[in-house]
C-alpha positions as CSV (number, residue, x, y, z in Angstrom):
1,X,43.8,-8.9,-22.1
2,X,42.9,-11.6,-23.9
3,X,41.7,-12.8,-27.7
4,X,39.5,-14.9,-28.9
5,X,37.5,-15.1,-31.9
6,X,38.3,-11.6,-32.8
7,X,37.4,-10.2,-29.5
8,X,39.5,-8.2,-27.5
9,X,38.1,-8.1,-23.7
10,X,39.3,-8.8,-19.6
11,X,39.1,-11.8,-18.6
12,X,35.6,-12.7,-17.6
13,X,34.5,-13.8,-14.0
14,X,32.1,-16.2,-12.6
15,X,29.9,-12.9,-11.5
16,X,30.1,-11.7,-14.9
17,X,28.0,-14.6,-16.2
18,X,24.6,-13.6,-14.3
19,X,22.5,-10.8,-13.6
20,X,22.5,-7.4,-15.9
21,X,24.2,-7.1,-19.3
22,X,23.5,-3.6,-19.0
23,X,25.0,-3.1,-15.2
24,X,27.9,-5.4,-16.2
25,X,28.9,-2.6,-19.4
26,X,28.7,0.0,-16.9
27,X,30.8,-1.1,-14.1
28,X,33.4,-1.5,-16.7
29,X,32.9,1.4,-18.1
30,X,33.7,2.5,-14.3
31,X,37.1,1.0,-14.4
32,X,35.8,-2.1,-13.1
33,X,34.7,-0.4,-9.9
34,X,31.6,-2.0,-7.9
35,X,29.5,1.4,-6.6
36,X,27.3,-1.1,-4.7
37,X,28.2,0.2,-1.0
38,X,26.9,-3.0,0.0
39,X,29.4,-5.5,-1.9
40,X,32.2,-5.1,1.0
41,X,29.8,-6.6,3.8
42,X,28.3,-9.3,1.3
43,X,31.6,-10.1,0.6
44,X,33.0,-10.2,4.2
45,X,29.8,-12.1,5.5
46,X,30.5,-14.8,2.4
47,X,33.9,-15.0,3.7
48,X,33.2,-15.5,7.4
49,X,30.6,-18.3,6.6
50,X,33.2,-20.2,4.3
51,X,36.2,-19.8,6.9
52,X,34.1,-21.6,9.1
53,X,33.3,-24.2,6.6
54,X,37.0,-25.0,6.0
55,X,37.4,-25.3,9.8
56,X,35.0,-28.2,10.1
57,X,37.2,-30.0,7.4
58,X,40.6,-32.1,7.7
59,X,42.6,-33.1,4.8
60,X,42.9,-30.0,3.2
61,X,45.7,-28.6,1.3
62,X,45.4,-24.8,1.7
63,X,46.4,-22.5,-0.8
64,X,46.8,-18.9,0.8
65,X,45.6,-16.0,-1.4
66,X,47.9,-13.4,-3.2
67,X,51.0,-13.3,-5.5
68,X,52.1,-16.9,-6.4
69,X,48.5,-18.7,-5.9
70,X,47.6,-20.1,-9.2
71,X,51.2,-21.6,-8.9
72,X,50.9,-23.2,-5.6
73,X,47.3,-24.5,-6.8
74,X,48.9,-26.0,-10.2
75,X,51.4,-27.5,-8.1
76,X,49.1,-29.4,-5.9
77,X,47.5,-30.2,-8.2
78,X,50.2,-32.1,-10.3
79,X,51.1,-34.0,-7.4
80,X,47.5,-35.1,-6.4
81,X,46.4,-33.5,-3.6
82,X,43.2,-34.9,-2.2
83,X,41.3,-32.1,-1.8
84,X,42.7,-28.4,-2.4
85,X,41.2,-25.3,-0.6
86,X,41.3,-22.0,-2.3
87,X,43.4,-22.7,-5.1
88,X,43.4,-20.2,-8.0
89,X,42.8,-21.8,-11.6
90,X,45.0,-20.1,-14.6
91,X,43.5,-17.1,-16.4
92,X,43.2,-18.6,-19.9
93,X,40.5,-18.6,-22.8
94,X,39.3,-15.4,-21.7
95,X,38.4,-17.0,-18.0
96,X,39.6,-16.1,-14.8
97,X,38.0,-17.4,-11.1
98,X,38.8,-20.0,-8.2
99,X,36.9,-22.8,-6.2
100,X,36.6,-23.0,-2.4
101,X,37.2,-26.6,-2.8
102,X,38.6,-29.2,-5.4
103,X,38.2,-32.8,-5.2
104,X,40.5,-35.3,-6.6
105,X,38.6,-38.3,-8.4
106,X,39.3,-41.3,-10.0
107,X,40.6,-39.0,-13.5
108,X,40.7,-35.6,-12.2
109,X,39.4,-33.0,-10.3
110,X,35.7,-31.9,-9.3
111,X,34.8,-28.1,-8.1
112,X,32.6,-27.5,-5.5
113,X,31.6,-24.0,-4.3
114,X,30.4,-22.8,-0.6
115,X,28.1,-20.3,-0.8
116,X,26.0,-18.2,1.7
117,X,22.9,-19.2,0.7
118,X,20.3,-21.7,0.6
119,X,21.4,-25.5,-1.9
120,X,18.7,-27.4,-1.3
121,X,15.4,-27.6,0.8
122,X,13.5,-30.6,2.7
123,X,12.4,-32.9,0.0
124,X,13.9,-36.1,-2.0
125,X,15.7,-36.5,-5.4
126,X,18.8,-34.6,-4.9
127,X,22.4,-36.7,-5.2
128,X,24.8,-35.8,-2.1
129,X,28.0,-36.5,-0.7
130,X,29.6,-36.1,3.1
131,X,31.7,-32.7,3.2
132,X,34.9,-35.5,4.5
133,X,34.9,-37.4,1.0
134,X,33.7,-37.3,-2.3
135,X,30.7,-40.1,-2.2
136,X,27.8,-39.1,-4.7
137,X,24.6,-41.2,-3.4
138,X,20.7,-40.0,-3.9
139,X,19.4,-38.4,-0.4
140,X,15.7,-38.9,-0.1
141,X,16.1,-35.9,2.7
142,X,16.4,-32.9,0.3
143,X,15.8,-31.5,-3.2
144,X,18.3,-29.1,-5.3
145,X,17.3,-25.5,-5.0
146,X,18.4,-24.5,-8.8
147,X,20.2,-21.5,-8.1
148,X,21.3,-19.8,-11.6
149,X,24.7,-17.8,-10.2
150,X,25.8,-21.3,-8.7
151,X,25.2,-23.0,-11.7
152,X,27.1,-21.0,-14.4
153,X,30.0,-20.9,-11.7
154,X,30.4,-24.7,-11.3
155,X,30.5,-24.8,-15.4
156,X,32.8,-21.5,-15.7
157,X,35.5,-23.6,-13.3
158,X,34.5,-26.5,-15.4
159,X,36.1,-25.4,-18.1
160,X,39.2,-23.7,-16.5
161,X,39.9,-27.2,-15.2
162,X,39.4,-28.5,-18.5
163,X,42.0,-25.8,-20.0
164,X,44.4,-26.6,-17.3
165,X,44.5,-30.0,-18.3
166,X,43.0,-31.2,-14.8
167,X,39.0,-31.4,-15.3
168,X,37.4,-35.1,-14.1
169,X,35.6,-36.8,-17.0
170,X,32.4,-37.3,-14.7
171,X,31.4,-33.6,-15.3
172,X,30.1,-33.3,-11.4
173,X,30.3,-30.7,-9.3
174,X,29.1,-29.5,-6.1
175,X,27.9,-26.5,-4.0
176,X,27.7,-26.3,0.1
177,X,25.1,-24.0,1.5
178,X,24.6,-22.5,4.5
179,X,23.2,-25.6,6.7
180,X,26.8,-26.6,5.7
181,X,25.8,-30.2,6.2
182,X,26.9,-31.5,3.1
183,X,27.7,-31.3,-0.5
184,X,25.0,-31.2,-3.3
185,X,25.9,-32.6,-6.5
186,X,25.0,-31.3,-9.5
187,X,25.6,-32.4,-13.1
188,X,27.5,-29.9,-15.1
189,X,27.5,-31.3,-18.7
190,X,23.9,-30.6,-19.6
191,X,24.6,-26.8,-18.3
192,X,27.9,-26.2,-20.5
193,X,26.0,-25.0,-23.7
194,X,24.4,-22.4,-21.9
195,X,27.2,-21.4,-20.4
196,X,29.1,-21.4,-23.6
197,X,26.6,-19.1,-25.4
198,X,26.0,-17.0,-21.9
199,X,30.4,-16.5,-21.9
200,X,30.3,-15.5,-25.2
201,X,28.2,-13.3,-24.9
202,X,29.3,-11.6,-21.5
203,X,32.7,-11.8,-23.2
204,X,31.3,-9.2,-26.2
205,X,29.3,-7.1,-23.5
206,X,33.1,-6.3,-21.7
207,X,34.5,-5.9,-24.5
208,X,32.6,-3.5,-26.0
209,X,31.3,-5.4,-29.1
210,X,27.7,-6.0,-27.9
211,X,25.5,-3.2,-27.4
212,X,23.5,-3.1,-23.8
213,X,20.5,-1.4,-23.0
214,X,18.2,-0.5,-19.8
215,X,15.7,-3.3,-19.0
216,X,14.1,-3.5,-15.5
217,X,14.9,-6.5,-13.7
218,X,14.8,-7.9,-10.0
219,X,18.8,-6.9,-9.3
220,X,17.6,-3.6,-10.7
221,X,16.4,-3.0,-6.5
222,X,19.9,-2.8,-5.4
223,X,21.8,-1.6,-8.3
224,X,23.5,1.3,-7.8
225,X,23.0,2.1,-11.6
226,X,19.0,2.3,-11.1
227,X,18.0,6.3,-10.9
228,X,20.4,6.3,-14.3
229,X,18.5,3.5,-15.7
230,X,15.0,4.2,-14.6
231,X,14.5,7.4,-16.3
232,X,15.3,6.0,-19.5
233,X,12.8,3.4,-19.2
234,X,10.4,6.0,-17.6
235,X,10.5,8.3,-20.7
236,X,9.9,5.2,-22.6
237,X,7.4,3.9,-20.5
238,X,8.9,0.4,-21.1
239,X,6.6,-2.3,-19.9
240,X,9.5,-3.8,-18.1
241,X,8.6,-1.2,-15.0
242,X,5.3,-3.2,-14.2
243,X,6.5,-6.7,-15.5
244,X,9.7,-8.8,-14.4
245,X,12.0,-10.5,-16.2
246,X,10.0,-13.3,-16.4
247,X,7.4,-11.6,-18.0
248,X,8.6,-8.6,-20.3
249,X,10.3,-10.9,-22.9
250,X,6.8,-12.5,-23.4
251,X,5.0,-9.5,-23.4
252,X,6.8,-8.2,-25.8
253,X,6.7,-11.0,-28.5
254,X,2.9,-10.4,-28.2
255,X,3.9,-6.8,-29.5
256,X,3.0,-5.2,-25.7
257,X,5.9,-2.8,-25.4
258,X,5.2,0.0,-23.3
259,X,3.5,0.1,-19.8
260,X,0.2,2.1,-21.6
261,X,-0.2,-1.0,-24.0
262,X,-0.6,-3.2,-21.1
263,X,-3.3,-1.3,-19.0
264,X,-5.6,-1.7,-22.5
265,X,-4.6,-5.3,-23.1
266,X,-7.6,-6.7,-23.8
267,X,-6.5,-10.2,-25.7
268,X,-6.2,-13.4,-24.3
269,X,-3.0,-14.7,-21.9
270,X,0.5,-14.3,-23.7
271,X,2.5,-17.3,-24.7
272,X,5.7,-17.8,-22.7
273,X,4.4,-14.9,-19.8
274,X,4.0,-16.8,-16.7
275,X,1.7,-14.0,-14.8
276,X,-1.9,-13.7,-14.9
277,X,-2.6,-10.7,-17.6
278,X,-5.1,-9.5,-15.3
279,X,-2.7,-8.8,-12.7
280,X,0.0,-7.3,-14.6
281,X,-3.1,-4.9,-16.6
282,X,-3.8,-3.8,-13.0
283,X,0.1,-3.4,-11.7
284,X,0.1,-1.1,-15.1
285,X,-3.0,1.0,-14.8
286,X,-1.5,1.3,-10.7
287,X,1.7,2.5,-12.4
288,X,0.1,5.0,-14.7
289,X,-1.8,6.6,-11.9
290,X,1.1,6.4,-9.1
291,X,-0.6,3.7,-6.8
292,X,2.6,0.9,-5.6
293,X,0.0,-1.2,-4.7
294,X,-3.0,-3.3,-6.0
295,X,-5.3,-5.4,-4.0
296,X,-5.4,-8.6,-5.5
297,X,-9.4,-9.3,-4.0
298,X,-12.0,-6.2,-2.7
299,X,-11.4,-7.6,0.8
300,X,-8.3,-7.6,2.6
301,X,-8.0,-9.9,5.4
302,X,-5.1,-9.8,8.4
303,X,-4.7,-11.8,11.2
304,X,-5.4,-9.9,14.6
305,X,-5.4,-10.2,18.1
306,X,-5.9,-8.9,21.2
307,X,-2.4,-9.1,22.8
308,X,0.0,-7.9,19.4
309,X,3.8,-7.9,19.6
310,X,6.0,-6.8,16.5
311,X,9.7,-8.4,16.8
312,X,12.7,-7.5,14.7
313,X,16.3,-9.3,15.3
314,X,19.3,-8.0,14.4
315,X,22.4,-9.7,13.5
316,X,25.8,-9.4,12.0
317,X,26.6,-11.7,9.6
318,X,27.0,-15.5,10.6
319,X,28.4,-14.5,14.4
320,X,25.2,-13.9,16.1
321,X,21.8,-12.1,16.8
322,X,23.0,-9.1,19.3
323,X,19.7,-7.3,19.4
324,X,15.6,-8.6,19.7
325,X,13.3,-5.3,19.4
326,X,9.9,-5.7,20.5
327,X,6.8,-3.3,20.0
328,X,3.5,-4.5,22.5
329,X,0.1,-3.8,21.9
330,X,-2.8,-4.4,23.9
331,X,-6.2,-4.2,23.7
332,X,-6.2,-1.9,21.0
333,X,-3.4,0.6,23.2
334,X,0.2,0.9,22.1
335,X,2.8,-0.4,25.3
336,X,5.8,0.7,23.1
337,X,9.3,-0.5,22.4
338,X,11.2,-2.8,24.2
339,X,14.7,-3.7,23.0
340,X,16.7,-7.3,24.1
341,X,20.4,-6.1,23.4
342,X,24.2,-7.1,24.1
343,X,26.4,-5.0,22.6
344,X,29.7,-6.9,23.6
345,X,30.7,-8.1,20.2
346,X,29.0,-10.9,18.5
347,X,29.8,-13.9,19.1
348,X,29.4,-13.5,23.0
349,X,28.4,-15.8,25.8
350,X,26.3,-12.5,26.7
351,X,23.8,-13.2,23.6
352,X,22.1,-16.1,26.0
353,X,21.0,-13.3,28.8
354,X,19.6,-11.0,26.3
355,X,17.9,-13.9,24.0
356,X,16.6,-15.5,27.0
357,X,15.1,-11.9,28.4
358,X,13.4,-11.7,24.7
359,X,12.2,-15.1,25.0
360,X,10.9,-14.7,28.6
361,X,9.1,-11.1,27.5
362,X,7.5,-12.9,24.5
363,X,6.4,-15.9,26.3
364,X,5.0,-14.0,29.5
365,X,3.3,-11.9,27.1
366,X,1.3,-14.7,25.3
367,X,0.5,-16.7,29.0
368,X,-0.3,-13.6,30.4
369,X,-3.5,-13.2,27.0
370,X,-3.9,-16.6,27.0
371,X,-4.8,-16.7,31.2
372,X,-7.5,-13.9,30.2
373,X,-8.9,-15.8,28.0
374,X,-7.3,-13.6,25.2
375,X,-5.9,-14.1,21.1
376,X,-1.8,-13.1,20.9
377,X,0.0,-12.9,18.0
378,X,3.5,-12.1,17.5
379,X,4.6,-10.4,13.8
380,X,7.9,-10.3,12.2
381,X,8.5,-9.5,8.6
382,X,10.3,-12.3,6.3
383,X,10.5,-15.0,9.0
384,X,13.4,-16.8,7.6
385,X,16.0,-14.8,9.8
386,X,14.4,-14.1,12.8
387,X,13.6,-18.4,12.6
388,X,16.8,-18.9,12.4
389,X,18.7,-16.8,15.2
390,X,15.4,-18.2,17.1
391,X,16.3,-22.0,16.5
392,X,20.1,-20.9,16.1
393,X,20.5,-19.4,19.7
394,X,18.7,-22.4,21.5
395,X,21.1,-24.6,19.7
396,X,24.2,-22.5,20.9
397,X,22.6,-21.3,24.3
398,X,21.6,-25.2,25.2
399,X,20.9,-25.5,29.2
400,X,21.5,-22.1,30.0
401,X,19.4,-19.9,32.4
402,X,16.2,-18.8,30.4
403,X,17.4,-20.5,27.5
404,X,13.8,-22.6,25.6
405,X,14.2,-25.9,24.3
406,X,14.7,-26.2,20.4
407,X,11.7,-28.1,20.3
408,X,9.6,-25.1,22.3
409,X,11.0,-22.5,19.4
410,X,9.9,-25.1,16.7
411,X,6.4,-25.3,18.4
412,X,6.2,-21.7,18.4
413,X,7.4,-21.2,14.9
414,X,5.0,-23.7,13.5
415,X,1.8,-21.9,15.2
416,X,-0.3,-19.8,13.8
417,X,0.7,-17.5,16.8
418,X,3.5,-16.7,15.1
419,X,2.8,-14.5,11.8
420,X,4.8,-13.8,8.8
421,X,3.7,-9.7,7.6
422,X,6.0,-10.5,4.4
423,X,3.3,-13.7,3.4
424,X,0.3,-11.7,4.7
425,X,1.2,-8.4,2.1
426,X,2.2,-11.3,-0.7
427,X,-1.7,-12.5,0.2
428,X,-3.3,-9.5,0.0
429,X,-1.6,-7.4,-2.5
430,X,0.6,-7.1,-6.0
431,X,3.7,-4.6,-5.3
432,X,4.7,-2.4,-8.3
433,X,8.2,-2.2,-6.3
434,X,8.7,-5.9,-4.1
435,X,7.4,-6.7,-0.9
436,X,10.0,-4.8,1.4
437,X,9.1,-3.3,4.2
438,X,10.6,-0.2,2.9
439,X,8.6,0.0,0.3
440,X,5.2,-0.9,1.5
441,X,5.2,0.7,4.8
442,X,5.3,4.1,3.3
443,X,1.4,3.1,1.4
444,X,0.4,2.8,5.2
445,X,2.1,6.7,5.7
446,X,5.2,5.1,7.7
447,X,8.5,6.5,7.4
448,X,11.9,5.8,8.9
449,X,13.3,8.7,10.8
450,X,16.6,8.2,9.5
451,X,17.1,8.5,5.7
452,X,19.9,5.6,5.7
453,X,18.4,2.9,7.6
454,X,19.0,-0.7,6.4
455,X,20.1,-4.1,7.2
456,X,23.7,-3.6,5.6
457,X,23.8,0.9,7.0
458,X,23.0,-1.0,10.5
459,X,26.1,-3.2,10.1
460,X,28.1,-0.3,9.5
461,X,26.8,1.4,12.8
462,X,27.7,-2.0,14.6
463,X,30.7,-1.9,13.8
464,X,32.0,1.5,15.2
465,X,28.9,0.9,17.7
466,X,30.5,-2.4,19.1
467,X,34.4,-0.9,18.6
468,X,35.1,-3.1,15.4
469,X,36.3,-0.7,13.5
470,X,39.1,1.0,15.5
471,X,39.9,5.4,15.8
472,X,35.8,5.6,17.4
473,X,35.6,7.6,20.6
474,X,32.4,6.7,23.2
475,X,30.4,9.1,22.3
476,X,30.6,7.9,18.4
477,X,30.1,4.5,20.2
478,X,27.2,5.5,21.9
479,X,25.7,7.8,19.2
480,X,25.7,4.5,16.6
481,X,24.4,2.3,18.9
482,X,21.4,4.7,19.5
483,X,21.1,4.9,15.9
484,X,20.7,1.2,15.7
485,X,18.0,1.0,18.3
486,X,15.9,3.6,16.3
487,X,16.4,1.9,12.8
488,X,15.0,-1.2,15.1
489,X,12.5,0.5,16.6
490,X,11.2,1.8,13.2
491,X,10.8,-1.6,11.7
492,X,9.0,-2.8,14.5
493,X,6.5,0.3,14.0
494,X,6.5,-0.3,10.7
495,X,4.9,-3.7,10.5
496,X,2.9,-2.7,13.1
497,X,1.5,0.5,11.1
498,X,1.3,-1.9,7.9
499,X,-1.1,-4.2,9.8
500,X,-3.4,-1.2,11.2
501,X,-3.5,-0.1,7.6
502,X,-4.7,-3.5,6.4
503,X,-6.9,-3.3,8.8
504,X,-8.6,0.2,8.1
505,X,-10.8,1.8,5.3
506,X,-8.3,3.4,4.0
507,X,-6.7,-0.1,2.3
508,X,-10.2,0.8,0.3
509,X,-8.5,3.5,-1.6
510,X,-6.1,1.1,-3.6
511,X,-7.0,0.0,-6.7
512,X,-7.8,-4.1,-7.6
513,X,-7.0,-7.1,-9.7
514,X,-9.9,-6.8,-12.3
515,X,-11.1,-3.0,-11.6
């Protein structure tokens, strides 16, 4: 451990600086120990992505984790290695992390992180460089995507560089995100006050000295901590269960505490709460009478059609989509599931024969409506992966049998053929709990068969399914596998049971914005 200013505490990580004061005292509490089953795969899926970062790059010096690292890193960094991969920064000041990549400059060093999300989206205004050399220029092709976690990490390895004596004077730094086309720049000298107060102040939380409490926040969905958490704020009927973080700080500066207050708020709009106060006096009156949902107009409209097919891709991590399940409906008649599946291990040349077969099912599907003079629309829910293993497997599977152009895919994409259940629920209704399927689908009376189903349970089950995980016999193979086609074929019921609800009278018996 470590002192400073009077404070005795661990050394604090670049994770420690976002997200919950309240989970961060508790996971300390527990030894340090992450209960988030999920961390391992986020972690493993983070590390695949940036292996295959570092393979696209030459030049590197390498520094190999374990016993000796922050040595090595020092050391290549004393003799001016061009660009160091990996390397492990001193623990000093109360600050311990490490940097995917550091770039020598003209007076130093400049991090830049790879992370396995979105940096930047079409657009203009941002400053890049190429991922082979450090050349900061504006690029009218994209804009930053401010991303919070990124931001306090590029100034936490700031300032380890400036302890170890080898920070640049520029104050850049940069972040590579999953297109992996280059590096965003961002400035890091207008963010180091914040992160001085926000360190200090994750600093107390670990060490004890600053008291935490419950608050509901968006991380609160996948925090372990949550059933401990929530029915503390349930007995106080903290207005934080119907408003977000954005919100409840607002709310309560206008003296709105609980969730009761704010179902009989009856004064204007709060300063400094972005959210209508009409909808967040209806998400409270919904709480207080156990609705998760509120129309947010007395109509709710979704796109139907006469030919209807629900798709759901799965993937694991970056190494490819090995499944496409498909639910058909026509003419008002369910057809059933169909599932598109290789289950040699990701990545495989066999991916191309069962995307192509998905592909060729979809496409006969809409000629075959189309040729009787029918509407067809195809449903997925959050379109951002199932677009990208869609445009990601015509890229990879180029030329081959059944394989559609990329420019076919985009078409398809782009047309209103192709509909987004994720937007359509955001359209027609305010969610006390998010818009996952998993927790609207049940309003509609849907519900998973098995208890554990999820994107990172099904990941699990590939694994033994697929024979990653070695000491697996067939029939554990086979049982998993199975398993994985019924989570699938749930989802694809799910959005398909969502939409008949939207469709019905019974949608009639939520409450709405303004009732």
């Amino acid at each position: 451990m470590d002192t400073q200013q009077g404070i005795q505490a661990p050394p604090v990580s670049a994770r420690a600086l976002t997200g919950c004061r309240h989970r961060l005292a508790l996971d300390t509490a527990a030894s340090g120990a992450d209960p988030d089953p999920g961390m391992a795969l986020r972690v493993e899926a983070a590390s695949v992505f940036r292996a295959s970062v570092r393979d696209r790059m030459a030049g590197l010096t390498v520094i190999e984790p374990g016993e000796g690292a922050v040595t090595r890193t020092l050391d290549a960094l004393a003799r001016g290695a061009d660009r160091v991969w990996g390397g492990v920064l001193p623990t000093a000041h109360g600050r311990r992390g490490h940097s995917e990549l550091l770039i020598r400059v003209a007076d130093g060093y400049v991090p830049v992180i790879v992370v396995n999300h979105k940096v930047s989206d079409p657009g203009a205004g941002a400053t890049t460089s190429p991922l082979d050399r450090w050349a900061p220029a504006p690029d009218e092709t994209v804009r930053v995507r401010q991303h919070r976690g990124d931001q306090m990490r590029l100034a936490h390895l700031t300032r380890m560089l400036q302890d170890a004596g080898h920070a640049s004077s520029s104050l850049l730094g940069g972040s590579v995100g999953v297109d992996g086309a280059r590096i965003v720049v961002h400035e890091i000298g207008p963010l180091l006050p914040q992160y001085d107060e926000r360190f200090a102040d994750r600093r107390a939380v670990l060490a004890g000295t600053s008291g935490t409490e419950p608050v509901r926040v968006a991380e609160c969905r996948r925090c372990p901590w949550w059933p401990q958490c929530e029915s503390v704020l349930a007995a106080q009927r903290d207005v934080s269960l119907v408003a977000d973080g954005r919100s409840a700080p607002g709310l309560r500066a206008a003296g709105v505490t609980t969730v009761d207050q704010l179902a009989e708020y009856a004064g204007p709009q709060p300063e400094d709460v972005p959210v209508p106060i009409a909808d967040l006096r209806a998400m409270a009156r919904a709480w207080r009478d156990g609705q998760v949902l509120v129309r947010r107009t007395p109509e709710v409209r979704v796109r139907r059609a006469d030919v209807e097919v629900d798709v759901d891709m799965e993937s694991y991590q970056e190494y490819g989509a090995y499944l496409w399940g498909t639910w058909l409906r026509r003419d008002g008649v369910d057809e059933g599931y169909r599932p598109f599946a290789t289950w040699e291990p990701v990545p495989t040349r066999d991916e191309a024969r069962s995307f192509a077969a998905f592909w060729a099912f979809l496409m006969d599907r809409r000629a075959e409506a189309h040729a009787a003079g029918k509407t067809f629309a195809a449903y997925c829910y959050s379109q951002n992966a199932e677009n990208k293993w869609l445009l990601a497997s015509a890229d990879r599977f180029a030329g081959e049998p059944g394989i559609p152009t990329r420019r076919a895919v985009e078409e398809f994409i782009a047309s209103p053929e192709w509909v987004d259940m994720f937007d359509a629920v955001g359209d027609a209704f305010l969610s006390l709990e998010g818009r996952g399927l998993k927790k609207v689908a049940p309003v509609a009376g849907f519900h998973w068969r098995d208890a554990e189903a999820g994107g990172e349970a099904s990941m699990l089950w590939y694994r033994v399914g697929v024979g990653i995980d070695p000491g697996f016999g067939d029939e554990d193979r086979a049982a998993q596998r199975e398993r994985i086609l019924a989570y699938n074929e749930d989802d694809v019921k799910a959005t398909a049971a969502l939409r008949e609800f939207m469709s019905s009278e019974r949608v009639n018996a939520l409450p709405v914005v303004g009732d």
